[in-house]
VOGU-326235 format. One record per residue: residue in one letter; x negated, y negated, z negated of N, C-alpha, C in turn; chain. Coordinates in Angstrom, 2 decimals. Each point is the difference from the previous one (the first is absolute). Example, Ala and Ser with C-alpha at 12.3 -4.5 7.8 and 13.67 -1.06 7.14 Angstrom:
<pts>
{'A',{-13.19,5.69,-7.80},{0.89,-1.19,0.00},{-0.90,-1.20,0.00},'A'};
{'S',{0.35,-1.05,0.72},{-0.82,-1.19,-0.06},{0.77,-1.09,-0.73},'A'};
</pts>
This chain:
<pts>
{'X',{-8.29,4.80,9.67},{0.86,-0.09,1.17},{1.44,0.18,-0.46},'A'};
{'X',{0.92,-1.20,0.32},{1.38,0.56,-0.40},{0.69,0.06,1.54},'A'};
{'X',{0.99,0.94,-0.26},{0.99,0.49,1.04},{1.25,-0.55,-0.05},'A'};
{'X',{0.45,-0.96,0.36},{1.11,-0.46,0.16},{1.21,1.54,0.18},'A'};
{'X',{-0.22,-0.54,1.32},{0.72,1.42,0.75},{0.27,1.31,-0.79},'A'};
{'X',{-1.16,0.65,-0.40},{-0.07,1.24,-0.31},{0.42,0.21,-1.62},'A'};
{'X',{-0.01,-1.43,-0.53},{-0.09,-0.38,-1.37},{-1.07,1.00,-1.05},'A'};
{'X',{-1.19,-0.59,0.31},{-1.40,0.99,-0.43},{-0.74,-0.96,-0.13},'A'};
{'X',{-1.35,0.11,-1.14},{-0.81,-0.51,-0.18},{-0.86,0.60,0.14},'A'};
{'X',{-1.97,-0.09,0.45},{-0.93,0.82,0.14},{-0.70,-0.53,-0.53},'A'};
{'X',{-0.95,0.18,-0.77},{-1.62,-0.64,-0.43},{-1.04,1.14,0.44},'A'};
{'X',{-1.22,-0.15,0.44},{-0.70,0.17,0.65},{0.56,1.74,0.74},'A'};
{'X',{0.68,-0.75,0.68},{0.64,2.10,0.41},{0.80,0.76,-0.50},'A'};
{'X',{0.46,-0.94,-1.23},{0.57,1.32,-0.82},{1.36,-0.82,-0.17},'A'};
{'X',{1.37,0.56,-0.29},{1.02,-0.66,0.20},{-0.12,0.07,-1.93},'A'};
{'X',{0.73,-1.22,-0.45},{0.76,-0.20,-1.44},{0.74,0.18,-0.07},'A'};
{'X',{0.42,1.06,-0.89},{1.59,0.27,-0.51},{0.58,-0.97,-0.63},'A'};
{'X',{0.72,-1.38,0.48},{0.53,-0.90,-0.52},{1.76,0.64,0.31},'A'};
{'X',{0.32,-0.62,-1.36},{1.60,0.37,-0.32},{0.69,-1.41,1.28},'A'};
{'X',{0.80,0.10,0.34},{1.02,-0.62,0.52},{-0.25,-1.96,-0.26},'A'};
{'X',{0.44,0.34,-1.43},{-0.30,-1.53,-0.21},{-1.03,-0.66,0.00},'A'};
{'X',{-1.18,1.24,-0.45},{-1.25,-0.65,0.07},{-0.24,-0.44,1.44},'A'};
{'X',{0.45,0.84,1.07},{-0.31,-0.53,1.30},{0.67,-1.48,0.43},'A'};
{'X',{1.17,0.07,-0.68},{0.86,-1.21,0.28},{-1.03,-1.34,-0.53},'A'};
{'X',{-0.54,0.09,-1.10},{-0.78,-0.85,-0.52},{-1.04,-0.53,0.52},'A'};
{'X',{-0.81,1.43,0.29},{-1.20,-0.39,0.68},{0.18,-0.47,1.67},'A'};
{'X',{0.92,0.38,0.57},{0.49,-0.37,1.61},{0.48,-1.87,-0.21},'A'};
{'X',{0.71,-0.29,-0.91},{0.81,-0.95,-0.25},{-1.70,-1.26,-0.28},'A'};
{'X',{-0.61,0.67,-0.85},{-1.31,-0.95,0.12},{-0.95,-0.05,0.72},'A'};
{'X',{0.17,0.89,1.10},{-1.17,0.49,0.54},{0.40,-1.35,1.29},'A'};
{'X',{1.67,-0.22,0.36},{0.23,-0.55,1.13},{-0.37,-1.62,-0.18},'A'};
{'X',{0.08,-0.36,-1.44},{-0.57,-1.16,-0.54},{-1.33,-0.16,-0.55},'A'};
{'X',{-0.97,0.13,0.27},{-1.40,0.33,-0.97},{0.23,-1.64,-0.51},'A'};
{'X',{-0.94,0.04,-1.50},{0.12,-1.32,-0.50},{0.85,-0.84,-0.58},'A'};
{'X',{1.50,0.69,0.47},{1.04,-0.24,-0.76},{0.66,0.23,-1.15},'A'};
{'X',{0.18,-0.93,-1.08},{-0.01,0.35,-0.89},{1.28,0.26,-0.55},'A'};
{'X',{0.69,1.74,0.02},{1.42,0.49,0.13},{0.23,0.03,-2.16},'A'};
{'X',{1.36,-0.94,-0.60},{-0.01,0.13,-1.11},{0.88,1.09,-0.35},'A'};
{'X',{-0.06,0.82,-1.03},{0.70,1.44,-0.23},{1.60,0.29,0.70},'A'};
{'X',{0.64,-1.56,-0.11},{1.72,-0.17,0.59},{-0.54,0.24,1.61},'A'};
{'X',{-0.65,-0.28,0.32},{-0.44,-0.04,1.81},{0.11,1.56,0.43},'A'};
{'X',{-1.26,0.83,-1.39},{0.13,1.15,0.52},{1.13,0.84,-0.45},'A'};
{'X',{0.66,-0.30,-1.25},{1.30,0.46,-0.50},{1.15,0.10,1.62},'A'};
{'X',{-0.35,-0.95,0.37},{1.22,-0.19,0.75},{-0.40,0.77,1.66},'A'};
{'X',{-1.34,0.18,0.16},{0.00,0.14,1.02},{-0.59,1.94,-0.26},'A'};
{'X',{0.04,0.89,-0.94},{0.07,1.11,0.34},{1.18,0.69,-1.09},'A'};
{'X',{0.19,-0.67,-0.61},{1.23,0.12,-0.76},{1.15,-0.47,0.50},'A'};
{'X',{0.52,-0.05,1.13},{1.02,-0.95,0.30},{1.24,0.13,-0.25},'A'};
{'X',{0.18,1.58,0.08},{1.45,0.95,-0.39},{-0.50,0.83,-1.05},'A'};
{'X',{-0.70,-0.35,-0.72},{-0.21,1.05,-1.37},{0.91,-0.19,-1.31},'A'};
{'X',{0.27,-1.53,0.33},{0.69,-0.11,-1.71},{-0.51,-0.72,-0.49},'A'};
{'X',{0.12,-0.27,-1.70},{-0.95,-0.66,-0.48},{-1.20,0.64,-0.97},'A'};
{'X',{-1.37,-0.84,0.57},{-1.59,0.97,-0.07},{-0.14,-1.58,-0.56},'A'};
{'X',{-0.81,0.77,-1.39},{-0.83,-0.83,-0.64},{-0.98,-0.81,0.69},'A'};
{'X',{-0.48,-1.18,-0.31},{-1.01,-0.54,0.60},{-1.76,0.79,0.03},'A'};
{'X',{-0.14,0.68,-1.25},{-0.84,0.36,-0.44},{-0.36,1.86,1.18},'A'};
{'X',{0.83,-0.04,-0.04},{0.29,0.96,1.31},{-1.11,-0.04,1.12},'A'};
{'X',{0.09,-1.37,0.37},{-1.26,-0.59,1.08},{-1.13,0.81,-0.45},'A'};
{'X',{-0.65,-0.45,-1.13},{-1.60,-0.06,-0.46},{0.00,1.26,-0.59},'A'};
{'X',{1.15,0.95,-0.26},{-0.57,1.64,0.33},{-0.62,0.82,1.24},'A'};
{'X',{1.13,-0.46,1.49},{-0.72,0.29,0.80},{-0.49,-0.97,0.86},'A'};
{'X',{-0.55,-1.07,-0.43},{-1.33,-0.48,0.42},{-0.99,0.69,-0.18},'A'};
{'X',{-0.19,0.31,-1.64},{-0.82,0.85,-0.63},{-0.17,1.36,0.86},'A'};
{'X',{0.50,0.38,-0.15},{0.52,1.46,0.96},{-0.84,-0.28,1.37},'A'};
{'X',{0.35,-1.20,0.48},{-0.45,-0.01,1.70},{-1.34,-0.25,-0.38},'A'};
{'X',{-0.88,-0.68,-0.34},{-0.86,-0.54,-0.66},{-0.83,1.24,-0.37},'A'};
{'X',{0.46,0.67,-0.43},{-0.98,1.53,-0.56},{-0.19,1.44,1.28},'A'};
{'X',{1.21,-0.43,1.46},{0.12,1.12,0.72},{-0.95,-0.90,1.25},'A'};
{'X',{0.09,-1.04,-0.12},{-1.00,-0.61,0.81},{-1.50,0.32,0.39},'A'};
{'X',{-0.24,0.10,-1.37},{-1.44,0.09,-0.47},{-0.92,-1.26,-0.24},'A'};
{'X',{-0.75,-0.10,1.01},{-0.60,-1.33,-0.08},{0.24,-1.20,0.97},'A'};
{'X',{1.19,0.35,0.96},{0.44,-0.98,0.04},{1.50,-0.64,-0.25},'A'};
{'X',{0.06,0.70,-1.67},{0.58,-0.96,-1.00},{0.18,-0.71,-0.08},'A'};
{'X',{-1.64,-0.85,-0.96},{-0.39,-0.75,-0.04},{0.86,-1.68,0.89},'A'};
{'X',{0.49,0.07,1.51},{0.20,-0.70,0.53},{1.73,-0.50,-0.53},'A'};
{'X',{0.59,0.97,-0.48},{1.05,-0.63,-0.25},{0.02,-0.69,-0.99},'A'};
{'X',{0.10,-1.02,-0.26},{-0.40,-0.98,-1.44},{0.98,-0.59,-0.53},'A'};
{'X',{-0.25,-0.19,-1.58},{1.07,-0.49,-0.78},{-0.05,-1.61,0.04},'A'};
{'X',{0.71,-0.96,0.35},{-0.45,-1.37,-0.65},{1.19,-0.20,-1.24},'A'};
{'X',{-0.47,-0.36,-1.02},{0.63,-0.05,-1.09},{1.15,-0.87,-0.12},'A'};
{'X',{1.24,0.09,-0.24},{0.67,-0.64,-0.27},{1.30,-0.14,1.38},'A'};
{'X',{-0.79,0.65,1.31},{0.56,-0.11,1.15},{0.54,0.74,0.87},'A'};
{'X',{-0.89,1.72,-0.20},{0.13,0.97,0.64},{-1.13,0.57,0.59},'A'};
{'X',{0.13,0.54,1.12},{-1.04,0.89,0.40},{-0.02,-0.17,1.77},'A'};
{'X',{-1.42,0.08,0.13},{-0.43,-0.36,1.53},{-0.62,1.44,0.41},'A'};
{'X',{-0.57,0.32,1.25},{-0.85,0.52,0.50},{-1.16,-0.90,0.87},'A'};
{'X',{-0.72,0.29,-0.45},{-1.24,-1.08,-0.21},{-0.82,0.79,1.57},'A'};
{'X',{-0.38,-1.56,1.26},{-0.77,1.41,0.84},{-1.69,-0.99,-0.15},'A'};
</pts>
């Protein structure tokens, strides 16, 4: 369950301690499922006033979101060469 509003995520009851950006990430794909966002998409859209952030930046906390998820990880997916979706 994500919380817009409240800016919170829950899996079965229990809220995830997602950092800021991770929420930005996961909210930002969650409003597109299937879409396939390439690292500049998400660079730009939770990084917007940060400066300049490596590209590689992305696929740490993907990783990151990806592991606080649990098992439904799994859904955010890499396609190679393009970026990353949330798969429903």
């Amino acid at each position: 369950m994500l919380d817009i509003i409240k800016k919170k995520v829950s899996i079965d009851g229990e809220e995830a301690p997602l950092t800021k950006k991770e929420f930005e990430i996961l909210s930002m794909m969650a409003k597109a499922p299937n879409r396939v966002f390439s690292r500049e998409d998400i660079l730009g859209k939770a990084w917007q006033e940060d400066g300049y952030v490596l590209e590689r930046t992305v696929d740490v906390h993907i990783t990151r979101l990806r592991k606080k998820l649990g098992a439904f990880g799994k859904h955010i997916a890499n396609r190679s060469g393009y970026g990353y979706c949330l798969e429903c």
